[in-house]
PyMOL Python script that loads the backbone (N, CA, C, O; Angstrom):
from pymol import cmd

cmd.read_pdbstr("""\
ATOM      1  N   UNK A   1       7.669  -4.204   5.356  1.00  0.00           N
ATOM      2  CA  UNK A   1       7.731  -3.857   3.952  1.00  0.00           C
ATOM      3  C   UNK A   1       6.325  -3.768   3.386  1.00  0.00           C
ATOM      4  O   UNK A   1       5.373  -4.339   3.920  1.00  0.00           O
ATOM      5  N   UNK A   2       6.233  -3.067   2.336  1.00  0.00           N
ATOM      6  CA  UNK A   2       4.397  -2.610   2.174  1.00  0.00           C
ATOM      7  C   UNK A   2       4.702  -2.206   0.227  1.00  0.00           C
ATOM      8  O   UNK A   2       5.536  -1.382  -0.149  1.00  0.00           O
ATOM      9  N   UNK A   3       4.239  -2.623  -0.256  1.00  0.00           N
ATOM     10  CA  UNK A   3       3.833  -2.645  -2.206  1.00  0.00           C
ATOM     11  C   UNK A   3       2.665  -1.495  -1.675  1.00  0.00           C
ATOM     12  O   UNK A   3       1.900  -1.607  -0.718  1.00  0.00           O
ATOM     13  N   UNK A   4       2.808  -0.318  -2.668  1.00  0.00           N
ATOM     14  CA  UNK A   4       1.211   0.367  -2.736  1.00  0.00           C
ATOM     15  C   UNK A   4       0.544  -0.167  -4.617  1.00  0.00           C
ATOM     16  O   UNK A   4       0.905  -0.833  -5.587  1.00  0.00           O
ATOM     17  N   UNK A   5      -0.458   0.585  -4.210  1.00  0.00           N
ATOM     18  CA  UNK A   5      -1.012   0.865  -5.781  1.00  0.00           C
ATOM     19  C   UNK A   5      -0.769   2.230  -6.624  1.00  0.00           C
ATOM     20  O   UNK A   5      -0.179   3.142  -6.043  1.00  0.00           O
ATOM     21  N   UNK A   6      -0.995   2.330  -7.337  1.00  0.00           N
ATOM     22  CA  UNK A   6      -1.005   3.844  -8.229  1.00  0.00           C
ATOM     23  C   UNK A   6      -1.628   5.037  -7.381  1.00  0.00           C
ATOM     24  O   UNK A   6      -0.904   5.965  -7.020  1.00  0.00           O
ATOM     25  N   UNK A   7      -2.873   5.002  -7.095  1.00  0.00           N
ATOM     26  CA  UNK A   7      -3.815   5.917  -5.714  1.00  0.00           C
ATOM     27  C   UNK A   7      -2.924   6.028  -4.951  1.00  0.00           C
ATOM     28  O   UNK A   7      -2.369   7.108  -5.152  1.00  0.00           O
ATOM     29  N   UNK A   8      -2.383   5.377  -4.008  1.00  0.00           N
ATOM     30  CA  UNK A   8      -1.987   5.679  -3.092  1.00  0.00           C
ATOM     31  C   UNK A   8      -0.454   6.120  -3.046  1.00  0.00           C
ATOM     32  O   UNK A   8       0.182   6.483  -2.057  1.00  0.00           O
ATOM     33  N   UNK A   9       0.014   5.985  -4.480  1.00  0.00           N
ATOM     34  CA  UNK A   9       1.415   6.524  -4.576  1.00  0.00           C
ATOM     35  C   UNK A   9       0.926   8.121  -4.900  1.00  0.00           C
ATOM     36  O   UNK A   9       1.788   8.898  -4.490  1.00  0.00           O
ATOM     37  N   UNK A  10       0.067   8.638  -5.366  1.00  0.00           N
ATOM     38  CA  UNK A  10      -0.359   9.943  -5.807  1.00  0.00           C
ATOM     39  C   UNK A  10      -0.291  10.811  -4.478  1.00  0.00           C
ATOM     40  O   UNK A  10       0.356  11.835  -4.260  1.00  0.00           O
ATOM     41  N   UNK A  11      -1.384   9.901  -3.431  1.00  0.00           N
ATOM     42  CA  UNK A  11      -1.676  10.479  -2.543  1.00  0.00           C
ATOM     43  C   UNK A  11      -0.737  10.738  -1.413  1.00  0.00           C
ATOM     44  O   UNK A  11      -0.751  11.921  -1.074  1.00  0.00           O
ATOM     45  N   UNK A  12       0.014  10.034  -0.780  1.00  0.00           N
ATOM     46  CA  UNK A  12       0.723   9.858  -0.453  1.00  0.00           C
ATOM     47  C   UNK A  12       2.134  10.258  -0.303  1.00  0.00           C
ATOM     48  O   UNK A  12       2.757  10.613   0.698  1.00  0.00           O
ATOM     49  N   UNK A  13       2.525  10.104  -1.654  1.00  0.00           N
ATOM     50  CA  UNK A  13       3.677  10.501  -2.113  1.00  0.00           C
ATOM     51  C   UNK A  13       3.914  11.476  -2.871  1.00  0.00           C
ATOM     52  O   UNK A  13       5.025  11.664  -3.367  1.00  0.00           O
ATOM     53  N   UNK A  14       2.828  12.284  -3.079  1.00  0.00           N
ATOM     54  CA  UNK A  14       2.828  13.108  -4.218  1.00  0.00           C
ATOM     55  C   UNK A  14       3.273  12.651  -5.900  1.00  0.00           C
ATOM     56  O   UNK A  14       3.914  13.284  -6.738  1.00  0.00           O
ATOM     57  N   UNK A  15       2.600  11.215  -5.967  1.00  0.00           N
ATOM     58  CA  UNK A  15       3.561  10.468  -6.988  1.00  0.00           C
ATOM     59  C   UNK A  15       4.796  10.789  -7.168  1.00  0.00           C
ATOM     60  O   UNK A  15       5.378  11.076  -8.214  1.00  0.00           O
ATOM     61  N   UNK A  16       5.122  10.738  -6.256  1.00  0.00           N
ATOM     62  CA  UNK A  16       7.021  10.696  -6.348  1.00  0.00           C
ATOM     63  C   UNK A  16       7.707   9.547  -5.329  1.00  0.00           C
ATOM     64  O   UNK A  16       8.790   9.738  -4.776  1.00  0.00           O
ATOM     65  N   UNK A  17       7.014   8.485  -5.190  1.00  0.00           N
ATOM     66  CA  UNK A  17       7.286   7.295  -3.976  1.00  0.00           C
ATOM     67  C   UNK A  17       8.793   7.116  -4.575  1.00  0.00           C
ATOM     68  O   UNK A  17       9.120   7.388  -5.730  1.00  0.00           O
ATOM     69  N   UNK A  18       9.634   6.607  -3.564  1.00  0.00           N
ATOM     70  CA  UNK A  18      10.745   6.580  -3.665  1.00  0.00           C
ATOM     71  C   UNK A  18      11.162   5.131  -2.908  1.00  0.00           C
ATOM     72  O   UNK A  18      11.036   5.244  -1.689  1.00  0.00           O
ATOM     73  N   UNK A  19      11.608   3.852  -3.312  1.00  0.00           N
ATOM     74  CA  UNK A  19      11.788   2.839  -2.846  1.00  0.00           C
ATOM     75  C   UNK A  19      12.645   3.201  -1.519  1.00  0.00           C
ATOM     76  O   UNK A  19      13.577   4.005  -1.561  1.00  0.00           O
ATOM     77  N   UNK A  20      12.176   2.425  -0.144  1.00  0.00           N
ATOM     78  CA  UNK A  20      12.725   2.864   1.085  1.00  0.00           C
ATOM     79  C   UNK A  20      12.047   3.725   1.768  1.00  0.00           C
ATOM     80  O   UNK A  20      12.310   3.796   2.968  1.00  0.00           O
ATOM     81  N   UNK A  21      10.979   4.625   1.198  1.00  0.00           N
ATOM     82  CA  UNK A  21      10.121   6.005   2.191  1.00  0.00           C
ATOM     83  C   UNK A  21       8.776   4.561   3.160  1.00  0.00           C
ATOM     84  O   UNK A  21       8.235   3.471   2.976  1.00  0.00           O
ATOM     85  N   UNK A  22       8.901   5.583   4.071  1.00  0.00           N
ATOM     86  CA  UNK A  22       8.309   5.080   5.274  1.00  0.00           C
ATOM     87  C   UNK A  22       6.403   5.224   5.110  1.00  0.00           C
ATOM     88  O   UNK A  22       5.718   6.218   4.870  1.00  0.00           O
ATOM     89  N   UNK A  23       6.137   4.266   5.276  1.00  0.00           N
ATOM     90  CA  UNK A  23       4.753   4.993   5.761  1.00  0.00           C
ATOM     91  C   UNK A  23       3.965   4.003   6.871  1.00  0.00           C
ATOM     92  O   UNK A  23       4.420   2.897   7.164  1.00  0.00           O
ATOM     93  N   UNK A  24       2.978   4.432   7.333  1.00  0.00           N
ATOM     94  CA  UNK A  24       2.083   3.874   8.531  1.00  0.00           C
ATOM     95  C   UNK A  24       1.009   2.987   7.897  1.00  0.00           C
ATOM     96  O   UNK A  24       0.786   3.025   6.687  1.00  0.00           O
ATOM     97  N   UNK A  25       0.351   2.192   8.738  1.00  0.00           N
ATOM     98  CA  UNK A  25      -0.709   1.582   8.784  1.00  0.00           C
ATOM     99  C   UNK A  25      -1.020   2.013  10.322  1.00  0.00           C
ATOM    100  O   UNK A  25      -0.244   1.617  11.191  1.00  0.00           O
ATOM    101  N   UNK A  26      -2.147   2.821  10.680  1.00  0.00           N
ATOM    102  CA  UNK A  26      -2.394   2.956  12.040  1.00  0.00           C
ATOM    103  C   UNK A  26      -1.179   3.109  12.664  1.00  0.00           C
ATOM    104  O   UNK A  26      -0.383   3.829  12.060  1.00  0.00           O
ATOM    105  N   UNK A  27      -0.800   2.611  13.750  1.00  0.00           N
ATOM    106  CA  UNK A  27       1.136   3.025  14.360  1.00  0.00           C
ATOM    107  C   UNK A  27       1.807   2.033  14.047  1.00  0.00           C
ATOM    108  O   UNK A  27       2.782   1.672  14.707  1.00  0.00           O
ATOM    109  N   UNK A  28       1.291   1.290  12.736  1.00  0.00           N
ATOM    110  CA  UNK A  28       2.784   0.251  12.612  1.00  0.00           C
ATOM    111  C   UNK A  28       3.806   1.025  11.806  1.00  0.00           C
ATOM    112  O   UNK A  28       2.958   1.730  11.258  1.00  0.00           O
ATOM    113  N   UNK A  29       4.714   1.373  11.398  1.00  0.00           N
ATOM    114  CA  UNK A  29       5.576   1.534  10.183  1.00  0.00           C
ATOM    115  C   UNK A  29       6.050   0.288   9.459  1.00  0.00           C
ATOM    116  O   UNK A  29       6.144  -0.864   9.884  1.00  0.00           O
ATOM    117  N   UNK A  30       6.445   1.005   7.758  1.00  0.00           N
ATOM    118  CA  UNK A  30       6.607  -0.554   7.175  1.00  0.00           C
ATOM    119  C   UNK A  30       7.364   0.499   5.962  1.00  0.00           C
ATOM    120  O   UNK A  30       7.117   1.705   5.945  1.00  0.00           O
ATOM    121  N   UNK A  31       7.949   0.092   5.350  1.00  0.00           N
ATOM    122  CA  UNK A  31       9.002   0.453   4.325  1.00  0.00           C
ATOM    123  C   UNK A  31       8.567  -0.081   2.813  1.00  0.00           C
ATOM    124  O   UNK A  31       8.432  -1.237   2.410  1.00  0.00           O
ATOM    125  N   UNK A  32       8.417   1.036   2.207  1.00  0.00           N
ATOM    126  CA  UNK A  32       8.052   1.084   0.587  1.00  0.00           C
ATOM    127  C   UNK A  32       9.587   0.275  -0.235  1.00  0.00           C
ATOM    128  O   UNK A  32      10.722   0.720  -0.403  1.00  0.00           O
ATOM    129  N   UNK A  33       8.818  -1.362  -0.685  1.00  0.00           N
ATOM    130  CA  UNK A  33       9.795  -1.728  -1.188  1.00  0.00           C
ATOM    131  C   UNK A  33       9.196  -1.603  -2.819  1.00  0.00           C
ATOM    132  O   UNK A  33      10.065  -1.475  -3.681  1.00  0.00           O
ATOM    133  N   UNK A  34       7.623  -1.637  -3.311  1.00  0.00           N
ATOM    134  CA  UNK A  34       7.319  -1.603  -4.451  1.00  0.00           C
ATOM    135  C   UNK A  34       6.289  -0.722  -5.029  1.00  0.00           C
ATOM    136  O   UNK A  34       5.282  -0.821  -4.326  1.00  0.00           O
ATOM    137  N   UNK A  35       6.144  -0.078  -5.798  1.00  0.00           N
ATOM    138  CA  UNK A  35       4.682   0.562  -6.423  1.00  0.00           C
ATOM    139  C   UNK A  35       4.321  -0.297  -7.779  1.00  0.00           C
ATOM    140  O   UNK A  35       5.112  -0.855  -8.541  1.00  0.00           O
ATOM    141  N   UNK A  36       2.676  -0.223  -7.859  1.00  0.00           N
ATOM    142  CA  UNK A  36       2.203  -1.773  -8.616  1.00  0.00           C
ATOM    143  C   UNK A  36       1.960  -0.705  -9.639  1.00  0.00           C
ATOM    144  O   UNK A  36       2.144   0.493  -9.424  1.00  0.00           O
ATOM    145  N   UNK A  37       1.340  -1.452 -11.278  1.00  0.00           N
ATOM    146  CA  UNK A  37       1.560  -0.325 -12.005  1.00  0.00           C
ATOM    147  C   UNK A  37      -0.127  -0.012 -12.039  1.00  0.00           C
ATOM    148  O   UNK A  37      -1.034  -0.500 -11.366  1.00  0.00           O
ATOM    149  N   UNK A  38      -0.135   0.727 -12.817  1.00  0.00           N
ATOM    150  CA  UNK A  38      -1.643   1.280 -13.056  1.00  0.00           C
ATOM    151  C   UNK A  38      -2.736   0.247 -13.565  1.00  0.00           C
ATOM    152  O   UNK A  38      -2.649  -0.098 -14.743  1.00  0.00           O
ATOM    153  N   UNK A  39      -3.718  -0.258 -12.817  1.00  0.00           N
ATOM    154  CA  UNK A  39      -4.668  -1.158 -13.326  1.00  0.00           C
ATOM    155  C   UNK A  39      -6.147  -0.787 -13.657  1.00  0.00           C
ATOM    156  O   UNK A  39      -6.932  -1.465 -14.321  1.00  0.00           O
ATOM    157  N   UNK A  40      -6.362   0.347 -13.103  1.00  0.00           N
ATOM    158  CA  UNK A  40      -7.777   0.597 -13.502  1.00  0.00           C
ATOM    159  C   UNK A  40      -9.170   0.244 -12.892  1.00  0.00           C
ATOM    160  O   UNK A  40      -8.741   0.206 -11.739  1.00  0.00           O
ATOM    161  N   UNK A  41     -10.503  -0.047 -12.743  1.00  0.00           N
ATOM    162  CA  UNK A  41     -11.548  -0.272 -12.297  1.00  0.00           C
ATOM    163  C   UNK A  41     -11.433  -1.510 -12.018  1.00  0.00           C
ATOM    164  O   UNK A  41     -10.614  -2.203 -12.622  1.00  0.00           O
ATOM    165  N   UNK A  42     -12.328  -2.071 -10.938  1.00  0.00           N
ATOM    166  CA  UNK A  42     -12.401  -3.349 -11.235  1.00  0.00           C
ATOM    167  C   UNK A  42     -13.989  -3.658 -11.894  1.00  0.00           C
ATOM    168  O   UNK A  42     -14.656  -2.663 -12.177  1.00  0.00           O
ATOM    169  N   UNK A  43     -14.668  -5.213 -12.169  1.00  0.00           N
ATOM    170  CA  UNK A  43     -15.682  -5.266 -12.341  1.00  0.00           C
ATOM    171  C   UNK A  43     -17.082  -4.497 -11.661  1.00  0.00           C
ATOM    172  O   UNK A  43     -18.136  -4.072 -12.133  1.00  0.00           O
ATOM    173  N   UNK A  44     -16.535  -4.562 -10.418  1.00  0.00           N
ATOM    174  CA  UNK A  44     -17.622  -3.974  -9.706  1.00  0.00           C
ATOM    175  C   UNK A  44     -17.605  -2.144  -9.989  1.00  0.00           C
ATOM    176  O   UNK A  44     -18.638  -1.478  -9.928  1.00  0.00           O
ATOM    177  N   UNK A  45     -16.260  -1.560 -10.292  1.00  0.00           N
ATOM    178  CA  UNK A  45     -16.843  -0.496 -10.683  1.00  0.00           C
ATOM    179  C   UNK A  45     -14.978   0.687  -9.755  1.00  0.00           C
ATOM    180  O   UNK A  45     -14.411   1.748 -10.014  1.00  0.00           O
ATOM    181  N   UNK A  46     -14.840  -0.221  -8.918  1.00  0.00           N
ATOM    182  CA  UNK A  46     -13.530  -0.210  -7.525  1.00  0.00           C
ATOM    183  C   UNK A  46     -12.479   0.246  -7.981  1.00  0.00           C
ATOM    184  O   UNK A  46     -12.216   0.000  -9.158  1.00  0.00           O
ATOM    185  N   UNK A  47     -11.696   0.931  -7.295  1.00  0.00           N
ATOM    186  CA  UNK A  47     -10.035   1.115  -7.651  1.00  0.00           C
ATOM    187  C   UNK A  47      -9.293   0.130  -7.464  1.00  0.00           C
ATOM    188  O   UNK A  47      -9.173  -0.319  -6.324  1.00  0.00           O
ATOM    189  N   UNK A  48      -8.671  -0.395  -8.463  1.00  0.00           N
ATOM    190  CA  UNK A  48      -8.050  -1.940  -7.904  1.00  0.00           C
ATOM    191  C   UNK A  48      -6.305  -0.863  -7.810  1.00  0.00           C
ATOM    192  O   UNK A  48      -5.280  -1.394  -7.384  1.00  0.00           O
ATOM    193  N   UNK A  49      -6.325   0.071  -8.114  1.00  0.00           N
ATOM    194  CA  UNK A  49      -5.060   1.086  -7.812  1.00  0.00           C
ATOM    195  C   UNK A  49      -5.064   1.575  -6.550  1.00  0.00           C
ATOM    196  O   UNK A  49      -4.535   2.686  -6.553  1.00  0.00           O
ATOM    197  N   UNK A  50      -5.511   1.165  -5.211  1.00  0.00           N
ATOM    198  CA  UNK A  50      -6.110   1.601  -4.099  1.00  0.00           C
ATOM    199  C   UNK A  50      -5.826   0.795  -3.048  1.00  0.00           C
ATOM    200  O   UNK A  50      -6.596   0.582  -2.112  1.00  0.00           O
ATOM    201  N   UNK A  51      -4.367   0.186  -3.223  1.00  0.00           N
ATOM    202  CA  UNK A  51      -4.374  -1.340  -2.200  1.00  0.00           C
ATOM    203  C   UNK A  51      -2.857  -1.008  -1.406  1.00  0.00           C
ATOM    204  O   UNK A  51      -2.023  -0.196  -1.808  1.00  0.00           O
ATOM    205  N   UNK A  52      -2.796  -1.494  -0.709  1.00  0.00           N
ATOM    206  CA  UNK A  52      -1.631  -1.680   0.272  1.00  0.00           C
ATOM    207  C   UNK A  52      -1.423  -3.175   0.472  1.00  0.00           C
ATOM    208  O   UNK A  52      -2.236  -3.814   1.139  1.00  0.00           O
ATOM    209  N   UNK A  53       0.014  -3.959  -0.278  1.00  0.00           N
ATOM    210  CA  UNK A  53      -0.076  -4.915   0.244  1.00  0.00           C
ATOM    211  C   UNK A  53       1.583  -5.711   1.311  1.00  0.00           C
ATOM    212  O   UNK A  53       2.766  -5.774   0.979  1.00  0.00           O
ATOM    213  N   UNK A  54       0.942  -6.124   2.462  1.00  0.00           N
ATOM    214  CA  UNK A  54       1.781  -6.270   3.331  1.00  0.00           C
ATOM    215  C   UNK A  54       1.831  -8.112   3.906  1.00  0.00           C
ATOM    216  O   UNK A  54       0.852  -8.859   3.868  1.00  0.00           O
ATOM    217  N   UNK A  55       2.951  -8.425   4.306  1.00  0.00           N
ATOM    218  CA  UNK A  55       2.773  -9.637   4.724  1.00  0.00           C
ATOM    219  C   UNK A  55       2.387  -9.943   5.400  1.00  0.00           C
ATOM    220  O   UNK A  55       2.727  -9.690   6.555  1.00  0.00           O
ATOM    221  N   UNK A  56       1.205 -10.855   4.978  1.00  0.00           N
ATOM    222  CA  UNK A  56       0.319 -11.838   5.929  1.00  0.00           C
ATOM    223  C   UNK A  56       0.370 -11.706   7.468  1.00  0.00           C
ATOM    224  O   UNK A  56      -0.340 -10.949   8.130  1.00  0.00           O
ATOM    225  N   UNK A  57       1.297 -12.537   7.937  1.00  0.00           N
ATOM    226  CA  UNK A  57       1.570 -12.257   9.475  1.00  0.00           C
ATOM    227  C   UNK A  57       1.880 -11.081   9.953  1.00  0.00           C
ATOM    228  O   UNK A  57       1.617 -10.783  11.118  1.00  0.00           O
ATOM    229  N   UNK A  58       2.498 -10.231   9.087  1.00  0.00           N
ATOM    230  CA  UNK A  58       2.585  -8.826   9.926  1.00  0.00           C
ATOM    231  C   UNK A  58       1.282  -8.417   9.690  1.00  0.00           C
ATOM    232  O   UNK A  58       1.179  -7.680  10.670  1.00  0.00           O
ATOM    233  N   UNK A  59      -0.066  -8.314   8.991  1.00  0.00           N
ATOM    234  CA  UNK A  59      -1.223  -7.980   9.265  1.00  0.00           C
ATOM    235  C   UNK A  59      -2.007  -8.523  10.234  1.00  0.00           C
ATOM    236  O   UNK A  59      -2.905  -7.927  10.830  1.00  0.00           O
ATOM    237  N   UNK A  60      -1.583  -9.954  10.436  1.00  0.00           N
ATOM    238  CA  UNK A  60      -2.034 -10.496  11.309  1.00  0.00           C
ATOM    239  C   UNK A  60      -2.167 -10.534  12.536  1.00  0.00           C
ATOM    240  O   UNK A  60      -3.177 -10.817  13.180  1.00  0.00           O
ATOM    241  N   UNK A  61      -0.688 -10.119  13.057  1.00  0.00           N
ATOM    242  CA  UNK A  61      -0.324  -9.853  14.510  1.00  0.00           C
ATOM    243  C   UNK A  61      -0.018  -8.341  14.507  1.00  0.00           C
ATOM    244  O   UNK A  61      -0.130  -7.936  15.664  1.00  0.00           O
ATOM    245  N   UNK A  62       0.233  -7.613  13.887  1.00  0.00           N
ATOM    246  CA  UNK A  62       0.476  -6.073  13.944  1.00  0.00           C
ATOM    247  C   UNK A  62      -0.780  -5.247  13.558  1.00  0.00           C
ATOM    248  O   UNK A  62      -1.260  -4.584  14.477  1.00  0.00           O
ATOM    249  N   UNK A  63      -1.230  -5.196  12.667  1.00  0.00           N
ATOM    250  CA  UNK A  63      -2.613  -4.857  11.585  1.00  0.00           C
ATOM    251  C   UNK A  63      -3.718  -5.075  12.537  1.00  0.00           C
ATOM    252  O   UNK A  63      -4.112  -4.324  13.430  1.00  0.00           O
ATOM    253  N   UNK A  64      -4.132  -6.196  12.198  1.00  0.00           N
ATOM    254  CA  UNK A  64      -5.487  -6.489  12.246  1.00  0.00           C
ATOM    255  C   UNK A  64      -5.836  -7.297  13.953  1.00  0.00           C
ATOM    256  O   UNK A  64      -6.871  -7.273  14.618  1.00  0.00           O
ATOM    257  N   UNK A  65      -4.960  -7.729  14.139  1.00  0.00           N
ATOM    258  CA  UNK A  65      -4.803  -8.456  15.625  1.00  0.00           C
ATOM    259  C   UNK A  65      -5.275  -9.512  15.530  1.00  0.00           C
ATOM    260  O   UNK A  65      -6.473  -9.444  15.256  1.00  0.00           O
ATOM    261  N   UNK A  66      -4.602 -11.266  15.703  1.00  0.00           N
ATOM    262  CA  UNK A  66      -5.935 -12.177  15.891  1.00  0.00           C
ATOM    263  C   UNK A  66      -5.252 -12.870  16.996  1.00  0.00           C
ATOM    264  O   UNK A  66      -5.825 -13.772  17.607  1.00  0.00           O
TER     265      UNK A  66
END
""", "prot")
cmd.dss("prot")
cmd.show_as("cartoon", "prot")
cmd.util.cbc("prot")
cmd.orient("prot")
């Protein structure tokens, strides 16, 4: 299961994400259960609308490898 941000629902989805559409991280798949709402810059200047967030251990052992 994978939350995006605003960016990446645009891009992605053609802002039209639809709870349940599929998408990748590298060859994992993970299922769109949320889109976050629009937040804007961060301090440093960043898209804080620009995030993918997935559970911990599945980044851990699927994602990122440790």
């Amino acid at each position: 299961m994978a939350i995006i941000g605003q960016v990446l629902a645009e891009k992605l989805f053609d802002n039209r994400p639809r709870l349940g559409d599929s998408l990748r991280i590298g060859t994992v798949p993970f299922t769109l259960v949320g889109v976050l709402d629009k937040k804007g810059q961060n301090a440093a200047g960043g898209s804080r609308d620009d995030v993918v967030i997935i559970p911990l251990a599945t980044a851990r052992t699927r994602v990122i490898g440790s």
